[in-house]
C-alpha positions in Angstrom: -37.8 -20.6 1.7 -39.3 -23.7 3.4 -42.8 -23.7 3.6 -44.7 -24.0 6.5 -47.9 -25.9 7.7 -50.3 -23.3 7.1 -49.2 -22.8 3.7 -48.8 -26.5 2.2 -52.5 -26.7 3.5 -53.2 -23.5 1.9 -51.6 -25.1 -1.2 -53.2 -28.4 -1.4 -56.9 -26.5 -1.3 -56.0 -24.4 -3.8 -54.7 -27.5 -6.1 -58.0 -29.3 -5.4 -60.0 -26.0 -6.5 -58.1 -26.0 -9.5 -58.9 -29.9 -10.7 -61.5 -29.3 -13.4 -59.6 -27.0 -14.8 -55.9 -28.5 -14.8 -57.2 -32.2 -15.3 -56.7 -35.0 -12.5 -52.8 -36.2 -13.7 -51.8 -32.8 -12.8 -53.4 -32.2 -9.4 -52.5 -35.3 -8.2 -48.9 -35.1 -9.3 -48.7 -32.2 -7.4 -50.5 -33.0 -4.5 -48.3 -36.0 -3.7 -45.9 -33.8 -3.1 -47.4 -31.6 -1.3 -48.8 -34.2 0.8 -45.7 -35.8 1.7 -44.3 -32.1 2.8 -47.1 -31.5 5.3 -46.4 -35.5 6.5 -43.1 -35.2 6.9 -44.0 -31.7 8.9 -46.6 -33.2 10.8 -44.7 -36.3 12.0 -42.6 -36.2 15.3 -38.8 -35.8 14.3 -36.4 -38.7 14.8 -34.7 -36.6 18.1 -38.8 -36.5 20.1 -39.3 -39.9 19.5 -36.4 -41.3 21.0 -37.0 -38.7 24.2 -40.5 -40.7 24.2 -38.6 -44.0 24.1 -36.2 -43.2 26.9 -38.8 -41.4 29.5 -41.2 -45.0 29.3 -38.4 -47.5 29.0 -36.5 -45.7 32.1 -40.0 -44.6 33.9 -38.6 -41.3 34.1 -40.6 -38.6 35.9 -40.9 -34.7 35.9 -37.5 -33.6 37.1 -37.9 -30.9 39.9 -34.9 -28.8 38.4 -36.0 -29.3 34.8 -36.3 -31.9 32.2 -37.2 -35.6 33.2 -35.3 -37.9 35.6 -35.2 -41.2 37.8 -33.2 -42.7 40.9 -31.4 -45.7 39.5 -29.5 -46.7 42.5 -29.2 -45.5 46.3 -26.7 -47.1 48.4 -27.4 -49.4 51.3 -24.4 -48.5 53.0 -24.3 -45.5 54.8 -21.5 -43.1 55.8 -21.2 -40.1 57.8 -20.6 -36.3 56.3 -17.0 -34.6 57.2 -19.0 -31.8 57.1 -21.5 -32.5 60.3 -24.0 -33.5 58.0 -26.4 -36.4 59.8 -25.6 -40.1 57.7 -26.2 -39.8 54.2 -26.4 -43.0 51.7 -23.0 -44.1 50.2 -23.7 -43.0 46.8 -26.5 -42.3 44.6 -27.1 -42.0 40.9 -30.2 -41.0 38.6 -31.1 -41.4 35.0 -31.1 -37.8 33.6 -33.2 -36.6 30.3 -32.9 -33.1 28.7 -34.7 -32.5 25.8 -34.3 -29.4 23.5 -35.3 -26.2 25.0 -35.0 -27.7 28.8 -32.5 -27.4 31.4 -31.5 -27.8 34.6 -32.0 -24.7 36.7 -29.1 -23.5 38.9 -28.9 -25.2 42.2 -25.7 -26.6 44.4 -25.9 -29.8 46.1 -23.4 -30.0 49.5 -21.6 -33.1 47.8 -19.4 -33.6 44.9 -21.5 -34.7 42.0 -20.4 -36.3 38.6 -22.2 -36.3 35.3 -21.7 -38.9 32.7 -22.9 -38.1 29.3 -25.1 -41.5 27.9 -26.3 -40.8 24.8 -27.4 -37.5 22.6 -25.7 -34.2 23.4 -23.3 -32.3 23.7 -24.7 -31.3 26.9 -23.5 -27.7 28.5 -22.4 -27.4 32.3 -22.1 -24.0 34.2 -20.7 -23.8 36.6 -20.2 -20.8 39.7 -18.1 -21.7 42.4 -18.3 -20.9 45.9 -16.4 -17.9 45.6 -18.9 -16.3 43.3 -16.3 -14.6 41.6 -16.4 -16.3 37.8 -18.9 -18.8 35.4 -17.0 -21.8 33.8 -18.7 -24.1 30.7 -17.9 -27.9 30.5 -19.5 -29.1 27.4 -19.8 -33.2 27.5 -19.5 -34.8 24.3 -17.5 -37.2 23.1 -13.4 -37.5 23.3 -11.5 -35.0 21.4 -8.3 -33.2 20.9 -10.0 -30.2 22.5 -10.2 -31.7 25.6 -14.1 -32.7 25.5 -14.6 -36.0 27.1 -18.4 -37.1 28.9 -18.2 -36.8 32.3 -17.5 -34.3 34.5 -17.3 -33.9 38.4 -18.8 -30.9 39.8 -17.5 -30.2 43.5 -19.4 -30.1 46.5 -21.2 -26.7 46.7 -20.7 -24.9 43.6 -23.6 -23.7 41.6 -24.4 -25.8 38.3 -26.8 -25.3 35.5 -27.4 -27.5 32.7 -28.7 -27.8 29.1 -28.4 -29.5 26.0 -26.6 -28.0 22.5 -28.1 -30.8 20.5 -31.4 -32.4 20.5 -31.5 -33.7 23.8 -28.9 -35.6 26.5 -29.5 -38.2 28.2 -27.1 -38.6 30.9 -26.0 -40.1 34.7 -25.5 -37.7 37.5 -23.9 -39.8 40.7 -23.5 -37.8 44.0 -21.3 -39.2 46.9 -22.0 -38.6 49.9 -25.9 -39.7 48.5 -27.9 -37.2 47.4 -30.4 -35.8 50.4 -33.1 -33.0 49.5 -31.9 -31.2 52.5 -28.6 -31.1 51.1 -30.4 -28.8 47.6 -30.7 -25.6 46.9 -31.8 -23.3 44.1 -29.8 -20.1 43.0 -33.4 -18.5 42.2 -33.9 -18.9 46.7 -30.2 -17.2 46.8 -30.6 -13.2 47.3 -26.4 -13.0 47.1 -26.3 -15.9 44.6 -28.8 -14.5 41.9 -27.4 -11.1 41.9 -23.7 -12.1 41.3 -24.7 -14.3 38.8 -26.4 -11.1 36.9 -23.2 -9.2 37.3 -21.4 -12.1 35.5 -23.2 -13.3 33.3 -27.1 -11.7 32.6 -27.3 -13.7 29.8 -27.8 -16.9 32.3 -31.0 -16.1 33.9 -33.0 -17.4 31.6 -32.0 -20.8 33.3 -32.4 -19.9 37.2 -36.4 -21.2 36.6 
């Protein structure tokens, strides 16, 4: 059984009570290795320090859906909607950072948007479609004979979750039309979305907040 904080401190006192009686080689034998336990315990893994290093060199920001993010690009161009939408930008695209134990909660945006997996992951995609009648996974990673591959495009108006199965995933989401806050909604603010989503799958709340 691996020990914890708690108890490699616990330990370490208990070594330095027992130095008269064990002699100084001994203790301090031990101790080193106890020390460099609680170190190694102590110190941020590999996986949180390169989160650290990607939210300051991209200036990433608290994401509103979860997680951390950043606009890269916005389009200068403009075009209009099929859809009577007012102009929207050409295209859009934002950094995207999910560590560990955050995701992005369920909301639909009213274009298509694709995700491109940079680095880390795998990183899981649900997806409910318009029809409300199913919940698909797409798990990005990289190429195999399974059919995995790093990008995926997510259609105009479906409902889409995300989250990582590894330590974190850093990735690009691009939306064409550009990406408009009054083109976003959350599942949460959807009486008929949320409850068909906890006929289908109850199991997926836990990512509606």
């Amino acid at each position: 059984m691996a020990l914890g904080q708690q108890q490699l401190e616990a330990g370490i006192a208990a070594l330095e009570a027992q130095r008269a009686a064990l002699g100084d080689a001994v203790v301090d034998a031990a101790l080193a290795g106890l020390r460099a336990r609680l170190a190694a315990l102590q110190a941020p893994s590999k996986a949180a320090k390169r989160v650290a290093e990607l939210i300051a060199a991209l200036r990433l920001q608290p994401h509103p859906e979860g997680g951390h993010f950043r606009e890269a690009f916005r389009s200068a161009g403009s075009v209009r909607p099929a859809d009577g939408r007012p102009a929207r930008s050409a295209l859009t695209t934002i950094d995207c950072l999910l560590a560990h134990g955050e995701h992005s909660a369920w909301h639909r945006v009213r274009s298509d948007e694709v995700w491109h997996l940079l680095e880390g992951g795998p990183l899981r995609l649900w997806l409910l479609p318009p029809a409300l009648d199913r919940v698909d996974a797409v798990t990005l990673g990289g190429v195999d004979d399974q059919g995995t591959a790093p990008r995926h495009t997510v259609p105009a108006h479906w409902w889409q979750a995300a989250e990582p199965l590894g330590d974190y995933a850093y990735a690009g989401a691009t939306v064409g039309p550009g990406f408009d806050f009054a083109d976003f909604d959350f599942l949460r603010s959807d009486a008929a979305g949320r409850a068909r989503l906890v006929a289908l799958r109850p199991d997926l709340q836990r990512l509606l907040c």
